[in-house]
C-alpha positions as CSV (number, residue, x, y, z in Angstrom):
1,X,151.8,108.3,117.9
2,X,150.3,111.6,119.3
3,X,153.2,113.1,121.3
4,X,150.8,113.6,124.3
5,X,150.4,109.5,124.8
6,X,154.1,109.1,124.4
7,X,154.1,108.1,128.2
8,X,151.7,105.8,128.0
9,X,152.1,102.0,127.6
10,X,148.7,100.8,126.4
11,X,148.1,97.2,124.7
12,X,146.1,95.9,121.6
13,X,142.7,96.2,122.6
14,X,143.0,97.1,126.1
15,X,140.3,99.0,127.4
16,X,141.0,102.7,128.0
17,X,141.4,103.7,132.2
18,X,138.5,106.7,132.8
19,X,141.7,108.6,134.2
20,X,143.1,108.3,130.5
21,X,139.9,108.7,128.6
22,X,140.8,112.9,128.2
23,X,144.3,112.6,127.2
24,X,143.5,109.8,124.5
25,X,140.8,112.0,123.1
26,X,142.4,115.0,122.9
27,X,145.6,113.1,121.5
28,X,145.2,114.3,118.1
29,X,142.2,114.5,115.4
30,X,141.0,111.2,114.2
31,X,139.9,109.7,110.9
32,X,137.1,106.8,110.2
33,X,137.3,104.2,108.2
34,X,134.6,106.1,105.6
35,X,136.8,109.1,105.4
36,X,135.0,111.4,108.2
37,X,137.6,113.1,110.5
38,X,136.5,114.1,114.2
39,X,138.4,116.4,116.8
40,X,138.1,117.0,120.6
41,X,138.8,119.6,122.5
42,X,140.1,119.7,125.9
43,X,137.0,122.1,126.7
44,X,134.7,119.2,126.2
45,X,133.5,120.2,122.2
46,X,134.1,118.3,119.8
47,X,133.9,118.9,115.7
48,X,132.6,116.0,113.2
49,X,133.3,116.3,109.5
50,X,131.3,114.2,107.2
51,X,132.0,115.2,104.1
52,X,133.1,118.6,104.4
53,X,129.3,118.9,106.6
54,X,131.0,119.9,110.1
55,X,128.7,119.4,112.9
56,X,129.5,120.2,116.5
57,X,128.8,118.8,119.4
58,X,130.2,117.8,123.2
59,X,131.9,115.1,125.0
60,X,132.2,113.9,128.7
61,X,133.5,111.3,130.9
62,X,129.8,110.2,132.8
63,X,129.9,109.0,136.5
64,X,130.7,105.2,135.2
65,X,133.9,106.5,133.6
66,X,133.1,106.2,130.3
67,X,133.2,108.3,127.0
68,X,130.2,109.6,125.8
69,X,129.0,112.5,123.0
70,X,126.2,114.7,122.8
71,X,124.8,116.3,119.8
72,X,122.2,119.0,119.8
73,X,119.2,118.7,120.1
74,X,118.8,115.7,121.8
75,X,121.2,112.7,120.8
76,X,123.4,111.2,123.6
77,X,125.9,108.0,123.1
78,X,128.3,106.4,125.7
79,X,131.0,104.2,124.6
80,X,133.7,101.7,126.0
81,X,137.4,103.2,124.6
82,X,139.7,100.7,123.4
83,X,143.6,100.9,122.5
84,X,144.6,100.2,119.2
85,X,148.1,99.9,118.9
86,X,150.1,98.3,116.1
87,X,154.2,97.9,116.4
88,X,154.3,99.2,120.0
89,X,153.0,102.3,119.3
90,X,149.2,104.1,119.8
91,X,147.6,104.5,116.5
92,X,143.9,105.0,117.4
93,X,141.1,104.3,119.6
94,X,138.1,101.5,118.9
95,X,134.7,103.0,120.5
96,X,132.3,100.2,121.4
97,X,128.8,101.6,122.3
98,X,127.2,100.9,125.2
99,X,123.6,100.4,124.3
100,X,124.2,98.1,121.2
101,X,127.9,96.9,121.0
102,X,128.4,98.6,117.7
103,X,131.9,99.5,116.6
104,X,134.0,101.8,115.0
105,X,137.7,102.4,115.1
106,X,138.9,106.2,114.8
107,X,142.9,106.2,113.6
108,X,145.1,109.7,115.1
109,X,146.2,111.6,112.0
């Protein structure tokens, strides 16, 4: 667990508070089930590595409280922050988007 959520008492699948949404993103770096890694920054950037491709972009809590991304020029994507948590402790973060329900679950390193 990332020290920065050792406070924090968060179940299995239990949606991320807005108030918490900065801290759990800013946690740690994460890594994806294909290999890619992605960090945030508390300044709002964030860094995507796809296979050694970096490609930077932003992130934001919007007025509904929830996480979204933006990446130059013109893609946008809000998401629905979930806890993952095995054994008691915060391992990761499932992202459910907004517009179409996809998933993906991004693991701290």
């Amino acid at each position: 667990m990332a020290t920065s959520l050792e406070g924090l008492h968060a179940a299995d699948g239990e949606r991320v508070a807005s108030d918490a949404i900065a801290t759990a993103i800013t946690a740690g770096g994460f890594v994806y089930d294909d290999g890619s890694t992605q960090s945030f920054d508390a300044n709002g950037t964030t860094t995507y590595n796809e296979q050694g491709r970096p490609t930077a972009g932003e992130w934001y809590v919007d007025d509904n409280g929830r996480f979204c991304s933006y990446w130059p020029p013109s893609y946008r994507a809000c998401y629905d922050l979930f806890w993952i948590v095995e054994h008691d402790a915060i391992v990761g973060l499932r992202f459910e988007a907004v517009d179409n329900g996809s998933r993906f679950d991004g693991r701290y390193q």
